[in-house]
C-alpha positions in Angstrom: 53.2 86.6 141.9 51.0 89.0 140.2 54.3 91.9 140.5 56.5 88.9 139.1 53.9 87.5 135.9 52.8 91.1 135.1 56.8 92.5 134.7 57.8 89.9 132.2 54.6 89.6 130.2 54.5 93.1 129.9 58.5 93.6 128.5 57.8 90.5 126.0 54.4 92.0 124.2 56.2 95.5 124.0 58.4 93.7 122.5 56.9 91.2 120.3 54.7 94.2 119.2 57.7 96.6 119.2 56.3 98.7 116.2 53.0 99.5 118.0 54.5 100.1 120.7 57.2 102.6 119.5 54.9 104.2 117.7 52.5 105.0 121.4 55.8 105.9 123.3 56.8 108.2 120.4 53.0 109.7 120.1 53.3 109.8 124.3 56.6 111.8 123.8 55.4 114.4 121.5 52.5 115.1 124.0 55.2 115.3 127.1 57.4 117.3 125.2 54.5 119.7 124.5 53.4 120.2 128.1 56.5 120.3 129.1 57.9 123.0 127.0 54.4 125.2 128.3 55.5 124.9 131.6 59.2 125.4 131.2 58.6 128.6 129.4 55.6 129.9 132.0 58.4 128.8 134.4 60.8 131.2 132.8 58.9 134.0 132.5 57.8 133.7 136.2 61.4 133.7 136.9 62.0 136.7 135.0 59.9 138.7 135.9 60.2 138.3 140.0 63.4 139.6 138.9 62.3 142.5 136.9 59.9 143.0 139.2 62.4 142.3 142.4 62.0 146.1 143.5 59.3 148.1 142.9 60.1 151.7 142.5 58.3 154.7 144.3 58.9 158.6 144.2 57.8 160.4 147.4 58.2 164.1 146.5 58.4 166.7 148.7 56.8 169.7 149.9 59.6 172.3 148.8 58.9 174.6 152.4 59.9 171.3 154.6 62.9 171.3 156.5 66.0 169.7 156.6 65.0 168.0 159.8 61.9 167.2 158.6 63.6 165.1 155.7 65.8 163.4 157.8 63.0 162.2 160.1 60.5 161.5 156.5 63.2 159.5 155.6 64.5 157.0 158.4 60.4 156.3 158.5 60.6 155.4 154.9 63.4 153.2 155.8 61.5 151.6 158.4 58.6 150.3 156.7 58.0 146.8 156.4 57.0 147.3 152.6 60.2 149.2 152.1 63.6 147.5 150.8 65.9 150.6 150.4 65.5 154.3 150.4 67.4 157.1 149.3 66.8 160.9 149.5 67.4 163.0 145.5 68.6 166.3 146.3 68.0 169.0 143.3 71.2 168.8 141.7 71.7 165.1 142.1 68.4 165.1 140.1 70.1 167.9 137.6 73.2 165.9 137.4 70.4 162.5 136.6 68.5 164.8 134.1 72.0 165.7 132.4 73.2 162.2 132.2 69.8 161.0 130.6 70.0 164.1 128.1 73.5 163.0 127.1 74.1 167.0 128.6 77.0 168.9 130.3 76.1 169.3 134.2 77.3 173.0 133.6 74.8 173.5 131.2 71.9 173.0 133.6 73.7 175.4 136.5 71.8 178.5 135.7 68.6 176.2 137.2 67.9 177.4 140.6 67.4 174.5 143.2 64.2 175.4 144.2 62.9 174.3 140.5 63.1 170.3 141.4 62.3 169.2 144.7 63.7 166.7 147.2 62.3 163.1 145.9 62.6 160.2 148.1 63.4 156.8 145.7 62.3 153.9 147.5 62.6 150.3 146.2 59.7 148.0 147.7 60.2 144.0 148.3 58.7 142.1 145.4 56.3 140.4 147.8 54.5 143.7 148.5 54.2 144.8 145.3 50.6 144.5 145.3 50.1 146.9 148.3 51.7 149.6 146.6 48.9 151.7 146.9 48.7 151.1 150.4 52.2 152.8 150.6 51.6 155.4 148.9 48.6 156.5 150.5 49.7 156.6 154.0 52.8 159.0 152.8 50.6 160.6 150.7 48.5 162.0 153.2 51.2 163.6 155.0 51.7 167.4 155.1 55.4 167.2 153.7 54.7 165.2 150.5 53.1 166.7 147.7 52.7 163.3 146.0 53.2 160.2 145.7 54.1 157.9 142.0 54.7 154.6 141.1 54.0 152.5 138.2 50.8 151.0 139.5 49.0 151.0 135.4 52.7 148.7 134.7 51.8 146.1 137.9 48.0 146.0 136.8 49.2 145.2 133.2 51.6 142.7 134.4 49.6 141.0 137.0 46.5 141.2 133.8 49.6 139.4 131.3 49.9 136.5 134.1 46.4 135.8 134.2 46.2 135.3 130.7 49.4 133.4 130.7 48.8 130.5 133.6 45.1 130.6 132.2 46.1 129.7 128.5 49.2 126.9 130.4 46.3 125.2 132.0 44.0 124.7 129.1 47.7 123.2 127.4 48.1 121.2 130.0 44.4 120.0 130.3 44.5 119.4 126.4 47.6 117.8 126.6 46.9 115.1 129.5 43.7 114.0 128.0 45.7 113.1 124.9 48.0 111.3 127.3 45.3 109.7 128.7 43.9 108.7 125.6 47.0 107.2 124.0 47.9 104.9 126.7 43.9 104.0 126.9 44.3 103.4 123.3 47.5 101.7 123.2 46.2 99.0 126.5 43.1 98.4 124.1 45.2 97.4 121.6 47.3 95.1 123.8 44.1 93.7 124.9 42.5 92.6 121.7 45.8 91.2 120.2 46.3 88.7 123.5 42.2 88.2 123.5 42.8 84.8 123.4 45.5 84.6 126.3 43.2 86.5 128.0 40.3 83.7 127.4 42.3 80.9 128.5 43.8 82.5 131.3 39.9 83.0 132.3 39.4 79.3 132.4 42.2 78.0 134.3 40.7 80.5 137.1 43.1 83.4 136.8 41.8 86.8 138.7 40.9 89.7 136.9 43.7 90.9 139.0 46.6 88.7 137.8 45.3 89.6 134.4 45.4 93.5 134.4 49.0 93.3 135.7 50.3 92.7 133.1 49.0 95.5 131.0 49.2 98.1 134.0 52.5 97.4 134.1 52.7 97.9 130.0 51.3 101.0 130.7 53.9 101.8 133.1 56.4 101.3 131.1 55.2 103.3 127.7 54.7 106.0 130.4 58.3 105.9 131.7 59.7 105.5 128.3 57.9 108.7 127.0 58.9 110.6 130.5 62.8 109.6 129.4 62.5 110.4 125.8 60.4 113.6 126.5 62.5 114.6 128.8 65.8 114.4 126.6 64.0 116.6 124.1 62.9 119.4 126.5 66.4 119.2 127.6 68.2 119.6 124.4 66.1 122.2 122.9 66.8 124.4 126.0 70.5 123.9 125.4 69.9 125.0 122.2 68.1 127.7 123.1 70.3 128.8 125.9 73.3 128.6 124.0 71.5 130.9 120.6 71.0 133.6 122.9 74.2 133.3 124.3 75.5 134.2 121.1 73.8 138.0 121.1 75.0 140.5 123.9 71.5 141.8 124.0 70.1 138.5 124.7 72.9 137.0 126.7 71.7 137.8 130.2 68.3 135.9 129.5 70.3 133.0 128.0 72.5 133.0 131.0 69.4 133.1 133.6 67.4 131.2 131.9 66.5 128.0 134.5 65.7 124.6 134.0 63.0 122.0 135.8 65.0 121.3 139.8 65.2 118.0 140.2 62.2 117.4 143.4 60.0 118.7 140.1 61.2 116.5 137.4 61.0 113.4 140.2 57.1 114.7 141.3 56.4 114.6 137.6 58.1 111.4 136.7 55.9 109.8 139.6 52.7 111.8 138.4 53.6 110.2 134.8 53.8 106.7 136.0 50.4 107.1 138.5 48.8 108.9 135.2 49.7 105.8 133.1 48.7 102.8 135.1 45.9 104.5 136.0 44.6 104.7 132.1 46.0 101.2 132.0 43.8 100.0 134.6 40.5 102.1 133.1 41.0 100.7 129.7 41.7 97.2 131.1 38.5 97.3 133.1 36.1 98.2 130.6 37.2 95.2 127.7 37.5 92.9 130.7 33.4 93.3 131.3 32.9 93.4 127.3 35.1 89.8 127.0 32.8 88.2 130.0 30.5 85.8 128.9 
């Protein structure tokens, strides 16, 4: 009963009130569209850089007195580790025939360098999962009396791990920001509601009608503003990543990111259309609450 009188009370004062009511699911939009262009981008950039970061690369080089068996053996361990993704032994003149590519220079032109000038490097790529234990690698090989060192980019991963920090930490004061707004518009807009059928609300009151038959109605209005700023909100986000997608599309140095670029999977956008609903009935019911105890007698 309650289900049933709250449904079709609620659809006839949004729309008997239709500009009020616009103007909250429009105000309710802006603040979804907001939060969830914040996430979308965080999102991105989380996806990018697991693939930038996919493979963390580490030089092992060695000792130039080791031997070829020695090298062999150095390098199935590498292989082995758990840390490790792929390795692959740099002989001196693949590393000349590197240098000379990188130079833009003739491989003949570096031939009068004797091989004992560079030494044998093993490049290893390490799984993006153990990125943060880099250090741990490179320690244990490190102390080994065939390496002479060890490098990575371990200053790169602190400053990206320090650029993440800052990131999620500024998405979450956005998001905080954002929801109390969210909160406060459908608080606001169930106030509203409440005062303009005050005296529905009165009579209902005398003929015995439960606090609870009355708030259904307006949790229900809540509901609905809620799901109509989800829907709206949601078109937005997803047209101005189309747009987005498709402007850097049009450059070859930005097409890869357009064409990587991902978009909310659906168990998300469902887990934040329920969150949505939840977070507006919930105002609903607050709001509801406190000018129910400030109309009693």
């Amino acid at each position: 009963m309650n289900i049933r009188y709250g449904f079709s009370r609620a659809v006839r004062s949004l729309l008997t009130n239709w500009v009020v009511s616009l103007n909250n699911v429009l105000i309710l939009t802006a603040c979804l569209s907001v939060l969830g262009m914040v996430i979308l981008v965080y999102a991105n950039i989380i996806h990018f850089s697991q693939i930038w970061l996919a493979n963390t690369n580490v030089s092992i080089f060695l000792k130039p007195q080791i031997s070829a068996e020695d090298r062999t053996v150095l390098l199935e361990e590498v292989r082995k580790h758990r840390f490790v993704r792929s390795a692959v032994l740099i002989t001196p003149d693949k590393a000349l025939e590197e240098l000379a590519e990188k130079l833009g220079a003739e491989h003949s032109l570096l031939s009068g360098y004797k091989d004992d000038v560079l030494p044998y490097v093993i490049d290893l790529e390490v799984f993006y999962e153990y990125r943060e234990k880099v250090g741990e690698l490179a320690a244990a090989f490190s102390a080994r009396d065939t390496v002479s060192e060890v490098v990575y980019a371990e200053r790169m991963l602190d400053q990206v791990k320090t650029f993440f920090r800052i990131v999620q930490g500024m998405g979450w004061f956005f998001i905080a920001l954002i929801l109390v707004s969210y909160y406060l518009v459908i608080s606001h807009a169930t106030r509203l509601s409440l005062h303009s059928r005050r005296e529905e609300i009165e009579i209902l009151n005398l003929v015995g009608a439960t606090r609870g038959f009355i708030r259904s109605s307006f949790v229900v209005e809540g509901i609905l503003v809620s799901l109509s700023g989800f829907l709206l909100a949601l078109g937005v986000i997803w047209l101005c990543n189309l747009l987005l997608v498709q402007g850097l599309s049009q450059d070859e140095l930005t097409a890869p990111v357009g064409a990587g670029a991902v978009f909310f999977p659906l168990a998300h956008l469902g887990s934040a259309l329920g969150g949505a609903l939840v977070l507006g009935g919930f105002s609903s019911f607050l709001s509801v609450n406190r000018v129910l105890r400030e109309l009693e007698p």
